[in-house]
N, CA, C and O atoms as a DFTB+ gen file, in Angstrom:
488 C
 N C O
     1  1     115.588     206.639      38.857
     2  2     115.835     207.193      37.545
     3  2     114.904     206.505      36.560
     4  3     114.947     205.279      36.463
     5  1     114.267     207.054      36.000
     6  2     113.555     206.839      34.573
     7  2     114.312     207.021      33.261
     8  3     114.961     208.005      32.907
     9  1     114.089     205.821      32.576
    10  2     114.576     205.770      31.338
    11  2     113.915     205.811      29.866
    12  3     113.403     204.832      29.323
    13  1     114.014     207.145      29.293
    14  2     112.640     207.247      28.456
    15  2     113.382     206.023      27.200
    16  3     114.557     205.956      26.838
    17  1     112.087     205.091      26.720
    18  2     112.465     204.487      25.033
    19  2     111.669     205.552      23.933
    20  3     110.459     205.706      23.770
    21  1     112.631     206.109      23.360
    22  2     111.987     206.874      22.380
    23  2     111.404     206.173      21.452
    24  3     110.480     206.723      20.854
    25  1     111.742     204.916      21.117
    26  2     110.753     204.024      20.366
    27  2     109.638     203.929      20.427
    28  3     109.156     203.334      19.463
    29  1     108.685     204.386      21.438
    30  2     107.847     204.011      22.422
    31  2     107.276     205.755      22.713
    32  3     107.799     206.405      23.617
    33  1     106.303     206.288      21.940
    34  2     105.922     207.776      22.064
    35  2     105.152     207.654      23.292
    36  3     105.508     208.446      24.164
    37  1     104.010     206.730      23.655
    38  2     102.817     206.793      24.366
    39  2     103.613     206.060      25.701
    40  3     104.212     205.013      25.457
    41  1     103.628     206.503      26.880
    42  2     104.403     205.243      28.298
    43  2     103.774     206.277      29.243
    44  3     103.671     207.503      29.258
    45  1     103.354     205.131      30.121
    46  2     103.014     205.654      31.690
    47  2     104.138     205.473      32.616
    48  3     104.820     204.450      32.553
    49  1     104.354     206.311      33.392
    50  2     105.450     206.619      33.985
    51  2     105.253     206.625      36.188
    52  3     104.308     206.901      36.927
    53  1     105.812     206.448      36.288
    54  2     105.035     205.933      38.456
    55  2     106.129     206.894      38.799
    56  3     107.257     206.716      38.341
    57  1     105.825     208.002      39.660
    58  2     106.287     208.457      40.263
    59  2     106.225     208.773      41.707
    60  3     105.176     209.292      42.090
    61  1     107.397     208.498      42.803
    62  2     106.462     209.109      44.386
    63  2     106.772     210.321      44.624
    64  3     107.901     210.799      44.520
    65  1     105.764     210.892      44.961
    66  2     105.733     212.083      45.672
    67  2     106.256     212.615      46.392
    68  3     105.937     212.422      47.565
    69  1     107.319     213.549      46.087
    70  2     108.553     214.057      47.681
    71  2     109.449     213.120      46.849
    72  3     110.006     212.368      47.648
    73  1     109.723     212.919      45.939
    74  2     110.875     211.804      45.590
    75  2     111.241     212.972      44.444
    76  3     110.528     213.747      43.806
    77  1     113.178     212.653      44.496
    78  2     114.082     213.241      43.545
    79  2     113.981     212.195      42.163
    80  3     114.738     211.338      42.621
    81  1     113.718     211.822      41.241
    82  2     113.788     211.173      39.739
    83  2     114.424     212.135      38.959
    84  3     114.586     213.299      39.325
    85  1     114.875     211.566      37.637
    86  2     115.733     211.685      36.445
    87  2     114.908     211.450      35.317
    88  3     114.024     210.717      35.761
    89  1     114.720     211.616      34.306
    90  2     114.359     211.246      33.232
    91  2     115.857     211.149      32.255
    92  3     116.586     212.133      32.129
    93  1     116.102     210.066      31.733
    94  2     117.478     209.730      31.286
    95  2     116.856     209.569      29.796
    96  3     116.054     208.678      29.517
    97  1     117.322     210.536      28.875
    98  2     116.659     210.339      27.553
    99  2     117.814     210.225      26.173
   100  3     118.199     211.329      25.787
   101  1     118.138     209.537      25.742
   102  2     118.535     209.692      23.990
   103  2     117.681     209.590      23.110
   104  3     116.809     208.737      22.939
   105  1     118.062     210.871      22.305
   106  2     117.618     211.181      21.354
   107  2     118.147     210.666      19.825
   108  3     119.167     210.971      19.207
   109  1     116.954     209.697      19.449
   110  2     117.113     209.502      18.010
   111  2     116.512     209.053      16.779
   112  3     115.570     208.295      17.011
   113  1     116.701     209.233      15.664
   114  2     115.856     209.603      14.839
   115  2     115.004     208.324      14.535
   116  3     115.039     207.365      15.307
   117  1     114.199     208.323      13.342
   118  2     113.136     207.268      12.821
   119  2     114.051     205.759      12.930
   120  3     113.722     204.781      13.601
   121  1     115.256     205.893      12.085
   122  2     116.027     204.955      11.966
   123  2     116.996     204.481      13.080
   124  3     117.873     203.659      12.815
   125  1     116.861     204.930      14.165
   126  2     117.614     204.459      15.325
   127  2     118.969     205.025      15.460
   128  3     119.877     204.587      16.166
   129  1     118.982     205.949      14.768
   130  2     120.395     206.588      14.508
   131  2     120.575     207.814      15.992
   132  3     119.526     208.276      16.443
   133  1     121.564     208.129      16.465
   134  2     121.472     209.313      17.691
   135  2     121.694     210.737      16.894
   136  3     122.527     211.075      16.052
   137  1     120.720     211.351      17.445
   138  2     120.646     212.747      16.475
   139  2     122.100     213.973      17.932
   140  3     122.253     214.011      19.153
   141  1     122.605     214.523      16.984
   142  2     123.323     215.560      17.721
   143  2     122.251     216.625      18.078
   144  3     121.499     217.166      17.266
   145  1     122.296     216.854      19.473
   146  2     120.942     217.671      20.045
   147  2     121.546     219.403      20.351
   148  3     120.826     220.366      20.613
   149  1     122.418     219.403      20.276
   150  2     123.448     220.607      20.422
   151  2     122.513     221.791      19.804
   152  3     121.999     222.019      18.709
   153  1     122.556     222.341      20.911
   154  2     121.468     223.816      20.947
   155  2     119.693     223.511      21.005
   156  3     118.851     224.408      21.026
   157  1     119.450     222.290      21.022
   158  2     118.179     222.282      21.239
   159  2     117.908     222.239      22.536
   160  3     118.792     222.061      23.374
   161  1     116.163     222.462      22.943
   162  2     115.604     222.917      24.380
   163  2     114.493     221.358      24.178
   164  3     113.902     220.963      23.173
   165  1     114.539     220.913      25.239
   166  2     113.344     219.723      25.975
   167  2     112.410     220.536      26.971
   168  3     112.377     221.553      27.664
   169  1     112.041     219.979      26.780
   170  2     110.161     220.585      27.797
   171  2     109.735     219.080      28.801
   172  3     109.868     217.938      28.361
   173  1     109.379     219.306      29.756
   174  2     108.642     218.206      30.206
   175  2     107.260     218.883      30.738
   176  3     107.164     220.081      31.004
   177  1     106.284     218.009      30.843
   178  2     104.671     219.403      31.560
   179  2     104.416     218.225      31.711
   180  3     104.779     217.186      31.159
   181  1     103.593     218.543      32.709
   182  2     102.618     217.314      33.897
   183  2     101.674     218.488      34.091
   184  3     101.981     219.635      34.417
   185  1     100.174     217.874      33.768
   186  2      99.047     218.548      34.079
   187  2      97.877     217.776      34.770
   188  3      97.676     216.562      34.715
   189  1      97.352     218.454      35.247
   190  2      95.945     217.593      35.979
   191  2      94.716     217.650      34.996
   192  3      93.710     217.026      35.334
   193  1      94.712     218.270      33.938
   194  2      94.045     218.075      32.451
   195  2      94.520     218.336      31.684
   196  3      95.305     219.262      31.887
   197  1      94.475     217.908      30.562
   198  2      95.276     218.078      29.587
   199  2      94.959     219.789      28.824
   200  3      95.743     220.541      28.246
   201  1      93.580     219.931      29.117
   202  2      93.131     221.424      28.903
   203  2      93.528     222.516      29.137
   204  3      93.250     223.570      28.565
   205  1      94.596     222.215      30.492
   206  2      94.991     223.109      31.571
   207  2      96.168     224.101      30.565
   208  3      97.032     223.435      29.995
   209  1      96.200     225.556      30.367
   210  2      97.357     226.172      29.743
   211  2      98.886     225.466      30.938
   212  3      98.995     225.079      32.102
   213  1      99.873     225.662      29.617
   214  2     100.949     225.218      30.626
   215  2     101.423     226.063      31.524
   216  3     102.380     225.690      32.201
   217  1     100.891     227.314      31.718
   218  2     100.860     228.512      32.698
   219  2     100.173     227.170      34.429
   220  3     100.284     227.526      35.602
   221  1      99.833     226.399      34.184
   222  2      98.351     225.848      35.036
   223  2      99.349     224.380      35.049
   224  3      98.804     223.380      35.518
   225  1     100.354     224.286      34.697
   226  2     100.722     222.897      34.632
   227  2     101.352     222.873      35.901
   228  3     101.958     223.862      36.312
   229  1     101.234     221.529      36.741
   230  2     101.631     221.111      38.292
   231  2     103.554     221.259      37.849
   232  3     104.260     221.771      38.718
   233  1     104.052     220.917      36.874
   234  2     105.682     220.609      37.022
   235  2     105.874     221.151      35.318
   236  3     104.951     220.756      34.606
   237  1     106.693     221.795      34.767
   238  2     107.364     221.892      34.222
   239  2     108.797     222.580      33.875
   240  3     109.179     223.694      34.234
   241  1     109.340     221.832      33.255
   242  2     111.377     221.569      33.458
   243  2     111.363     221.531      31.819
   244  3     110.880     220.794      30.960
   245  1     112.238     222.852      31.857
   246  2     113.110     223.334      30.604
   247  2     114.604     222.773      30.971
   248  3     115.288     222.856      31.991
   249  1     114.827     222.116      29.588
   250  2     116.420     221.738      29.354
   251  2     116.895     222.461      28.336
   252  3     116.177     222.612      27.347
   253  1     117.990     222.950      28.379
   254  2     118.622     223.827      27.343
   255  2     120.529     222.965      27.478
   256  3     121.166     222.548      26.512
   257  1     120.962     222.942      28.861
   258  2     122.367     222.299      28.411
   259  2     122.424     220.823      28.865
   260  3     122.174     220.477      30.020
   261  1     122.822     219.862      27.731
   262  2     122.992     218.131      28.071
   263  2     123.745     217.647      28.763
   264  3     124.708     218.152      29.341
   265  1     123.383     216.665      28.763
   266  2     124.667     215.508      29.378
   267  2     125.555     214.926      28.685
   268  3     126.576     214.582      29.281
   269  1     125.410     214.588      26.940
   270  2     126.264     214.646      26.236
   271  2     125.591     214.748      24.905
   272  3     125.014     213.768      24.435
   273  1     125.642     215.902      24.275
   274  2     124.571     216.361      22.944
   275  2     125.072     215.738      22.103
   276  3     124.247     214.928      21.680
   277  1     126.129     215.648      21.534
   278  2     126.611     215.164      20.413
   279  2     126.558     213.592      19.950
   280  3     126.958     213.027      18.932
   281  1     125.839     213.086      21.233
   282  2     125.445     211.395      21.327
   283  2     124.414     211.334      21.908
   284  3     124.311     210.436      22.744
   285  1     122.888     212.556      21.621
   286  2     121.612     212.846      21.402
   287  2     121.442     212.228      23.231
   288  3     120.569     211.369      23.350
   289  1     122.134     212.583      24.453
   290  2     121.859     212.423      25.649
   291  2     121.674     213.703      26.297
   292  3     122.368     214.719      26.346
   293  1     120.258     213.296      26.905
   294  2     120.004     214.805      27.956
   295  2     119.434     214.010      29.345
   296  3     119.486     212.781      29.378
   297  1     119.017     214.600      30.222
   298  2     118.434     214.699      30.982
   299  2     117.592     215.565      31.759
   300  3     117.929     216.730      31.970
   301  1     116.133     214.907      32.360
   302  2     115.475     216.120      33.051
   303  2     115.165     215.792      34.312
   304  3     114.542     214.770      34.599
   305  1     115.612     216.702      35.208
   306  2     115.604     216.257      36.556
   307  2     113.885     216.745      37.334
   308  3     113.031     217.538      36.938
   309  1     113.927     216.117      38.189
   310  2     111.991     216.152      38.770
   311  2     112.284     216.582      39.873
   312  3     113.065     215.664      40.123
   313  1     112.344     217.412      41.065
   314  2     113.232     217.107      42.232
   315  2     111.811     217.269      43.070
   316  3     110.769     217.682      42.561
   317  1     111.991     216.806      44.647
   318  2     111.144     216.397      45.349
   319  2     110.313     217.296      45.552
   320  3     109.119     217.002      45.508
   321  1     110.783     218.829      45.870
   322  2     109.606     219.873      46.070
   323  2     108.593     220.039      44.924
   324  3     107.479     220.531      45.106
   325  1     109.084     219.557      43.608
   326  2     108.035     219.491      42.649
   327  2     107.034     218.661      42.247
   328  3     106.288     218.846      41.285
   329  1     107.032     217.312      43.355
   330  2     105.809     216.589      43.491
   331  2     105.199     215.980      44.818
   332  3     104.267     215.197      45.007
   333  1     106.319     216.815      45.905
   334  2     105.966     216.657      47.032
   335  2     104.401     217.108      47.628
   336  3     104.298     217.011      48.851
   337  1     103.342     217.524      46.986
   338  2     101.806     217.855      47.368
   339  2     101.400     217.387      45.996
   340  3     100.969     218.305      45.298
   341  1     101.419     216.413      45.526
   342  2     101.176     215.486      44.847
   343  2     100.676     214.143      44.480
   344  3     101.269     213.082      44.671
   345  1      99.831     214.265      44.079
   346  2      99.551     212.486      44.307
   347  2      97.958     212.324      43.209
   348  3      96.942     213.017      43.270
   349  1      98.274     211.133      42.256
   350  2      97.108     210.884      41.624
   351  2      97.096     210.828      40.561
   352  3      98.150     210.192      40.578
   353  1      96.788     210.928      39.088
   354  2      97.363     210.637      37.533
   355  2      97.329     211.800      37.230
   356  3      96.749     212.711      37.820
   357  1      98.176     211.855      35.945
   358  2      98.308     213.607      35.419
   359  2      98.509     213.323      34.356
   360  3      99.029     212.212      34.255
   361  1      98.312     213.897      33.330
   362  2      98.580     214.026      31.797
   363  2     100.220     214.165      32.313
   364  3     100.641     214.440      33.437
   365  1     101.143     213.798      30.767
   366  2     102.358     214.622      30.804
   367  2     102.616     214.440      28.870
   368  3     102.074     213.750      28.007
   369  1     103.717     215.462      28.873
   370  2     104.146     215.073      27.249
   371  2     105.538     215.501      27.407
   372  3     105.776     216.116      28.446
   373  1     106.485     215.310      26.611
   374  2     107.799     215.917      26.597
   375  2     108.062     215.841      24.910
   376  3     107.786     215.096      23.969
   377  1     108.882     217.290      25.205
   378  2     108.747     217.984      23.687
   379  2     110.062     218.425      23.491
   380  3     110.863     218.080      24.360
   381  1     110.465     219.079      22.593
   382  2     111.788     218.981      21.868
   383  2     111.523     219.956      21.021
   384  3     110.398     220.040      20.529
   385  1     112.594     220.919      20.690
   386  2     112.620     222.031      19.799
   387  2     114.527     222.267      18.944
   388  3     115.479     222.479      19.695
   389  1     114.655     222.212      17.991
   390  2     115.286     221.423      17.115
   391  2     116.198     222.781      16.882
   392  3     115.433     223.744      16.829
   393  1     117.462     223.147      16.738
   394  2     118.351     223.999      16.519
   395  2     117.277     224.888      14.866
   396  3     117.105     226.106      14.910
   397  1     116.989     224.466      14.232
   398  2     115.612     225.023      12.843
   399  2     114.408     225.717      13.789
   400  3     113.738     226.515      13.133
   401  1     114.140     225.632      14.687
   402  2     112.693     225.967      15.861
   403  2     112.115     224.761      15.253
   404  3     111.140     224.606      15.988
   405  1     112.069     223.762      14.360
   406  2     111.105     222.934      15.060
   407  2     111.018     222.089      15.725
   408  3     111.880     221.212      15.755
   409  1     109.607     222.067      16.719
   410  2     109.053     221.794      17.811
   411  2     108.347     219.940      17.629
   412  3     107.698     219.544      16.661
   413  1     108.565     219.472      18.320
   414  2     107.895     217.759      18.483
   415  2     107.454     217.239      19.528
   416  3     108.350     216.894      20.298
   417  1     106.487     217.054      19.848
   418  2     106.529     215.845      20.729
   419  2     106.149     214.394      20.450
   420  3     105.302     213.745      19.836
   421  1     107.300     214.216      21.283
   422  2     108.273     212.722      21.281
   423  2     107.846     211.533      22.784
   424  3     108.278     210.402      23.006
   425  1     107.056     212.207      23.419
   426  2     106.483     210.755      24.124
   427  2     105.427     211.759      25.044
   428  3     105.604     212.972      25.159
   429  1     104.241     210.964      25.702
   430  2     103.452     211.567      25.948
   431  2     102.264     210.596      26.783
   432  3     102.158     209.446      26.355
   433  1     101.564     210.907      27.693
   434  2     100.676     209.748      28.387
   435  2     100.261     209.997      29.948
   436  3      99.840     210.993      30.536
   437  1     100.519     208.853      30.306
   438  2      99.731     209.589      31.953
   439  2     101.032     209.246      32.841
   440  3     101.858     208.536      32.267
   441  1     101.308     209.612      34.042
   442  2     101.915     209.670      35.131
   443  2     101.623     209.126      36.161
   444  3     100.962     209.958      36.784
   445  1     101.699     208.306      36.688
   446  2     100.792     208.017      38.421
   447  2     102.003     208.915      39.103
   448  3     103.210     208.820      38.883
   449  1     101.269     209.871      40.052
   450  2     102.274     210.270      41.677
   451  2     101.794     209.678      42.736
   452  3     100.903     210.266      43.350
   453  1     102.242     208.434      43.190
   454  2     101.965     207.954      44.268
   455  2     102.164     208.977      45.742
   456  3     102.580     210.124      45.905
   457  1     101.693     208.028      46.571
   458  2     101.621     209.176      48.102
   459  2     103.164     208.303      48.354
   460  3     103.367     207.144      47.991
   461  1     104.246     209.283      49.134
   462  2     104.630     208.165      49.937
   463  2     104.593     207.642      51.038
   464  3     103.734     208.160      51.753
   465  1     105.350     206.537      51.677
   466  2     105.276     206.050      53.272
   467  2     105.814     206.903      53.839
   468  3     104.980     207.656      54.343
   469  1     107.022     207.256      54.069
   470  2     108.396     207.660      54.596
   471  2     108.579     208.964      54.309
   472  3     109.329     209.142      53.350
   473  1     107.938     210.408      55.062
   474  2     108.588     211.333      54.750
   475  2     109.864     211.380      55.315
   476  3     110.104     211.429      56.521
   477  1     110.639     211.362      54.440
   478  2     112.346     211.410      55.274
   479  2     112.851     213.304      55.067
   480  3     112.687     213.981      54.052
   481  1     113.448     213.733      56.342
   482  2     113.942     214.985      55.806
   483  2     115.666     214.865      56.269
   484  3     116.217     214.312      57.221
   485  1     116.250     215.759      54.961
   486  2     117.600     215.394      55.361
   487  2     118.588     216.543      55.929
   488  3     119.734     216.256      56.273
């Protein structure tokens, strides 16, 4: 599980390849306060250039219902078929669209997808 600091816009993030991860995120404002996220949508995109339309992006995961909105908690799940032929740095950003439509992004940077050892199948 990954734990985004929203304090912290710019973070590189290690991921393995064929591996299930979480992105565990609260949301909150300038002042550290937790914003109620209730009806807003999260984006996550992983690209192999940043040029690439997000039509062209290797992973992206729409969130629309939380884990607990009203105490600015969501989550975005990565699951293994989505980085299982994977491996190597990627742009990513994750974005946020606000019950008003507006749109932010709120952290953003590179990714490593490692290869892994162990294909395990279950």
């Amino acid at each position: 599980m990954s734990t985004f600091d929203a304090s912290s816009p710019q973070q590189g993030f290690i991921l393995t390849s064929g591996d299930d991860d979480t992105f565990t995120i609260t949301y909150q404002d300038a002042d550290g306060n937790v914003q109620d996220i209730t009806g807003w949508t999260f984006w996550l995109t992983i690209k192999e250039n940043k040029s690439d339309t997000d039509a062209e992006a290797v992973v992206q995961k729409t969130v629309t219902s939380h884990t607990d909105p009203t105490n600015g908690k969501t989550e975005i799940d990565v699951d293994a078929a989505d980085t299982e032929d994977l491996a190597g740095n990627y742009w990513y950003d994750m974005q946020r669209e606000d019950e008003n439509g507006d749109i932010k992004t709120f952290a953003h940077g590179v990714m490593s997808i490692r290869e892994d050892t162990t294909v395990a199948s279950g």
